[in-house]
Every structure is written in structure tokens, then in C-alpha cells.
N, C-alpha and C positions, 0 to 999 in steps of 0.2 A: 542561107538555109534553103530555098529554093531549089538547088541543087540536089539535096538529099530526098527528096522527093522522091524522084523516081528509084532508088535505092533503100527504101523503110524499116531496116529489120525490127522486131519486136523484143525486147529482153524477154528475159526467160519467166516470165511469171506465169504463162500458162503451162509450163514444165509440170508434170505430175507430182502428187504432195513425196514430201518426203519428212523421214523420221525428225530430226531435229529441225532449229534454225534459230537464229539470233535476231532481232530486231533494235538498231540503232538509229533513234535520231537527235536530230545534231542542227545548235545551230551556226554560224558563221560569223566570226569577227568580221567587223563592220573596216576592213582595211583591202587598200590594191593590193596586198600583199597575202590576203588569207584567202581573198580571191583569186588571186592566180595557185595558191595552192592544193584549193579544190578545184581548179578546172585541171591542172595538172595529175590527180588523181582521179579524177572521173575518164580524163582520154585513156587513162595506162588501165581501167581498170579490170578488163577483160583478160587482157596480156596478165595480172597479178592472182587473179581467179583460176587463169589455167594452170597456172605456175602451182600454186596450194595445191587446187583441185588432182597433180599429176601425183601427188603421194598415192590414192588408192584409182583405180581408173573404176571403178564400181561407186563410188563415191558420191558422184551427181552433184557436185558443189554447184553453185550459181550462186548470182548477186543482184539482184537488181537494185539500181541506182535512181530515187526518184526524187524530185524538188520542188520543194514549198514555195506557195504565191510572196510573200516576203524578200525571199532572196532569188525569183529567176531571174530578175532584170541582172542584177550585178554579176550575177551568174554565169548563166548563157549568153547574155549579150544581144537578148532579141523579147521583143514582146511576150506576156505572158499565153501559153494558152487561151483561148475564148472562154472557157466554163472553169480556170482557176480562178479559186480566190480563197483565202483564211478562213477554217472551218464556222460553222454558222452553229454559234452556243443554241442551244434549246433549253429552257424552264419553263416546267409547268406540273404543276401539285406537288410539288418537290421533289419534283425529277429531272436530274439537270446531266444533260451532254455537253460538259465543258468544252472550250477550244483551248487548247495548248499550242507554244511556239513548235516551230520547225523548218529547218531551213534546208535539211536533207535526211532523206530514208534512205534506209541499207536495210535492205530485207535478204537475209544471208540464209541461205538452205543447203541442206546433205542429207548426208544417210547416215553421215557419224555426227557428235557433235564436238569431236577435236577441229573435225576442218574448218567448223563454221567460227571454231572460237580462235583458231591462226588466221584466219583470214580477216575477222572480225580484230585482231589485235596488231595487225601489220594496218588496216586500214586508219584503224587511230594513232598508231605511232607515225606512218605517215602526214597524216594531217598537220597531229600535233596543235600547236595552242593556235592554230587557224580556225578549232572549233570548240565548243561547247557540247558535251554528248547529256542534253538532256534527258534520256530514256533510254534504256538498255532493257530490253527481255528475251531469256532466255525459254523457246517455246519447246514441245517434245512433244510425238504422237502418243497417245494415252489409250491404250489397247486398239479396237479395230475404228480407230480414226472419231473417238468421244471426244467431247467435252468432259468435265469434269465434272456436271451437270448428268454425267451418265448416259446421255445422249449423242448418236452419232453428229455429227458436225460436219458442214457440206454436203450433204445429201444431195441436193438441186444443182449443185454446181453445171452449168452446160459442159460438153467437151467437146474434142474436135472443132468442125468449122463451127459453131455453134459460140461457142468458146470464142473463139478470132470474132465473130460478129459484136458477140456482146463487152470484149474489150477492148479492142485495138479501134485508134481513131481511124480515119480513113479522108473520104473526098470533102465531107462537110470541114476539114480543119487541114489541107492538104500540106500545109508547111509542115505541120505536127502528126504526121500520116506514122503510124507505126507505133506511137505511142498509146498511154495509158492515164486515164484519170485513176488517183489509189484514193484511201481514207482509212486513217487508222483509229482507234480509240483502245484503248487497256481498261476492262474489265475485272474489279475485282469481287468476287462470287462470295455468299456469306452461306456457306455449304453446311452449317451444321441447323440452319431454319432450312433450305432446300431439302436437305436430308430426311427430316422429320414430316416432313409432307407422306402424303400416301402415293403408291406410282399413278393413281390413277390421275390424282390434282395435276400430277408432274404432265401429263402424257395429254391432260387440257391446255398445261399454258404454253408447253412446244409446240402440241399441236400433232407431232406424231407418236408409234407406241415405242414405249424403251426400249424392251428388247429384240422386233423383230424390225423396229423403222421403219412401218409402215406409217405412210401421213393417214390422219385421221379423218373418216367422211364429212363431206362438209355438212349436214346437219347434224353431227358429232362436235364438230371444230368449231370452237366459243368465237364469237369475233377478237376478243382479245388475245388469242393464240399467238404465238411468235412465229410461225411462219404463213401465218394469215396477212398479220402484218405488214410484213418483210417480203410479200411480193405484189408485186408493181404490175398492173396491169393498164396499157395505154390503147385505144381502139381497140379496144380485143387481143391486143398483144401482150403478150410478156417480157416486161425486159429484163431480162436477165443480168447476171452479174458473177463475178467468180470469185469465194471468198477460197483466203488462205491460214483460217483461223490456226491456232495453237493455240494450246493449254499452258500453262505455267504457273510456276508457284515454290512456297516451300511448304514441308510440313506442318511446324510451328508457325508460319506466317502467314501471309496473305498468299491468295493462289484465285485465279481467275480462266478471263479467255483474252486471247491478243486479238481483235477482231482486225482484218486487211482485207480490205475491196477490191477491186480491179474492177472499173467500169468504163464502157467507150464516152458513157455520159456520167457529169460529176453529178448531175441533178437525178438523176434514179439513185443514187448511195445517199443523196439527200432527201429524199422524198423517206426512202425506208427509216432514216433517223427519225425523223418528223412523225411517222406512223407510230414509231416505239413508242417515243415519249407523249406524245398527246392524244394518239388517237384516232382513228379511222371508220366511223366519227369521231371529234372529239371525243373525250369518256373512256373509248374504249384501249385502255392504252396497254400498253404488254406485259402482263403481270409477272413476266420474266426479272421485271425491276424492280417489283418486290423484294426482288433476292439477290440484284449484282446493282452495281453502281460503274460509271464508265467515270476515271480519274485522268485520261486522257482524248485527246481529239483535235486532228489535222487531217488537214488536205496536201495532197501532194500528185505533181505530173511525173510520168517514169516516160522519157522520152526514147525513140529509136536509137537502137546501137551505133547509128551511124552521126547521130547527133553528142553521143556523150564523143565519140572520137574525134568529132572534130575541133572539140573543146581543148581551147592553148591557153598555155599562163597569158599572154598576150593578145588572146584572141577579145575579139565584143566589139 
């Protein structure tokens, strides 16, 4: 790995949002043999990306490819990142961020959502019974980039270099230079008690106003607000993070938010968990849980492009 160093490209997760996207994870038959056939589609899978992706060239397919502390040993064939490890359950007043398995994320993005769903269906026919696809959702932008929640969604996001700073690993972790701490959790929303709320309660527990997304002043903004919460401030600094949330659901069923992190540190996407559920102080916890429940939750590294290529059925 040493060698990839000086070479780090970053998958595409800083890519600007797009309309659709698919989110699959999966975990790994425990054989030499399921193992060599996800490292075998992890090296090809750029090369199978551009392939789908050449149907519309407006299209903006990407894929990124990221792996849970569980399976990177078997995986990649080399020590875990420094700051992976198996999502860290939280309970407290009966609010609970479960950890779910996961041995691989495919976080699949377009601007249509046929591409994301060929690409998303070649990648499990590929696999095939080398995996287990525990989670499947399908995300979609929901007018000018809301939640379903009525609220815009990413607001704070950094961009540019700003962006590169607060995700991509770098000189503290140099073997893993180019990479990304992720975190996922599936949100499911109970939108007919949100709904019945006033905008005003609503625009206390985000924190900013509904319709013009303005964040609200701070002797406005409850300590319990959800983006009071949700931001991290160290020496004076903010560390930032770049979420790639999506909306999902059905009519009649259940329908929520896909929450996806991208952090250069696992421990600021765990500190913000920690804030939700318990409290900052304790007490004051994000009365946004009032109204959603998180049914899933893992950790996962999305390494440099030039690490999933080097990955051979034979390699480790």
C-alpha cells in the first residue's frame, strides 16, 4: 500500500448532489472464494461505472465503493484504518441508534434513476451469492433539495477545498491518504405527528426557518435544535462534514431520510450521534427524535481509487 501514496485519488463522493441514487449494503460470505469475488469487482469497478454511465453522457453516474471494519481485513488485505471500527449503538431515554451489519457500501448516484438501478443490478448480479444485500434504498431529490421534513437538507455542507479538508484523509493516516471515513443510518420519519406540529415548533427543532432556510439566531435557537446539535466545534473550530442525505419512502409505507456522512475524522460523525441522542448537555437531546427513529447504523471506510484497483482475487 505504501506505494499508492504518492498517487491518492478520492472517489467521487464530493461530486455535487444529484437527482437520484441507490444505496446498498451488503455483507460478505465468510469464504476465499466470496472474497476474491469482491475484490475482483471492486478493481473493475470504475471500468463498469463508465460502461453504464456512457448511455446518457449528462447522466453523472458514480459509485462509490466503501468497507466496513468487519470485513477489511479479509478484504483488502491490510490493516484497518486508525479510526474504523463497528458503529457505536447509543441508548438513552428511549432513544436508540442502533448498529447494523455491513461489510460493503455502494452509495450509487445519477441524475436518472434507471442508471443508478443498472448499475446497482449488474453489481449484485455480479457478486452474486458472495453477498448478502442487507439494505437497499432507494433515495430521490424532493423539490429544491428538502427533506421530507419540509426542510432543506445540507445546508452547511462545506465545498470546494473546504470540502477536500473536512473529508479526505491525508498525512495523519498516509497509507489511507485519499480516503474517507462514511456513516450511514436509515431514518424512518413519522410525518403525520410532524405534520401536525405548527411551522413555527418545526423551525425550533431544525433550527432554521422552513421556507426561506435561514438558520435561526442564536438566542432564537433552543439548545435542543438539530443543527445546534449536529455542529462540532473544536478550539474554536468547526469541523465540518459533508452529508449526502436522500429522502425515500413510499406512499402508503414507511418513508424517511438516508442519512451519509463523509468525514476525514470517524469521531466528529460520532460526536454529532452522541449530541442527537443524549444531549449537549446531557437533557438536551434533538427533539427531532421525537418524530424519526434511526432502524439502521454502520461505519464504513471509502478508500482512494487507486486502492480499490489494486484489489486482485489473489491479492492480500
Amino acid at each position: 500500500m505504501e506505494a499508492l501514496q504518492a498517487t491518492a485519488t478520492p472517489q467521487a463522493f464530493n461530486d455535487p448532489p444529484t437527482r437520484d441514487a441507490i444505496f446498498l449494503v451488503a455483507t460478505v460470505k465468510p469464504s476465499p472464494k466470496a472474497v476474491a469475488t469482491v475484490r475482483e469487482l471492486a478493481g473493475g469497478l470504475a471500468k463498469l461505472v463508465r460502461a453504464v454511465g456512457a448511455r446518457d453522457g449528462n447522466g453523472r453516474l458514480s459509485c462509490v465503493l466503501s468497507f466496513g471494519a468487519d470485513g477489511w481485513e479479509s478484504i483488502v488485505g491490510a490493516p484497518r484504518p486508525p479510526l474504523l471500527h463497528g458503529f457505536v449503538a447509543v441508548n438513552s431515554g428511549g432513544r436508540r441508534a442502533v448498529a447494523t451489519p455491513g461489510d460493503l457500501l455502494f452509495h450509487i448516484r445519477a441524475e436518472r434513476m434507471d442508471l443508478c438501478f443498472e448499475l446497482a443490478s449488474l453489481i449484485v448480479t455480479r457478486l452474486g451469492d458472495a453477498i448478502d444485500v442487507v439494505d437497499e434504498v432507494h433515495g430521490f431529490r424532493y423539490f429544491d433539495d428538502r427533506d421530507l421534513t419540509g426542510f432543506v437538507d445540507g445546508t452547511e455542507n462545506p465545498v470546494g477545498a473546504a470540502a477536500l479538508d473536512a473529508t479526505i484523509v491525508g498525512e495523519e493516516a498516509p497509507e489511507y491518504a485519499g480516503g474517507s471515513y462514511v456513516m450511514v443510518q436509515k431514518y424512518i420519519h413519522d410525518l403525520p405527528r410532524w405534520d401536525a406540529l405548527s411551522t413555527e415548533d418545526q423551525e425550533r427543532i431544525i433550527g432554521r426557518t422552513k421556507l426561506a432556510d435561514i438558520e435561526l439566531e442564536d438566542e432564537v435557537k433552543p439548545a435542543f435544535a438539530h443543527n445546534a446539535l449536529t455542529t462540532i466545534v473544536e478550539d474554536g473550530v468547526e469541523r465540518k462534514v459533508v452529508r449526502r442525505n436522500m429522502p425515500f419512502g413510499e406512499v402508503r409505507g414507511s418513508a424517511g431520510t438516508y442519512f451519509i456522512g463523509y468525514a476525514r475524522s470517524l469521531l466528529v460523525l460520532e460526536e454529532m450521534i452522541r449530541n442527537m441522542f443524549i444531549g449537549n448537555p446531557p437533557g438536551t437531546y434533538d427533539r427531532l427524535l421525537d418524530f424519526t427513529h434511526a432502524v439502521t447504523g454502520t461505519n464504513f471506510f471509502a478508500p482512494s481509487i487507486e486502492l480499490l484497483e489494486a484489489l486482485q482475487p489473489g491479492a492480500g
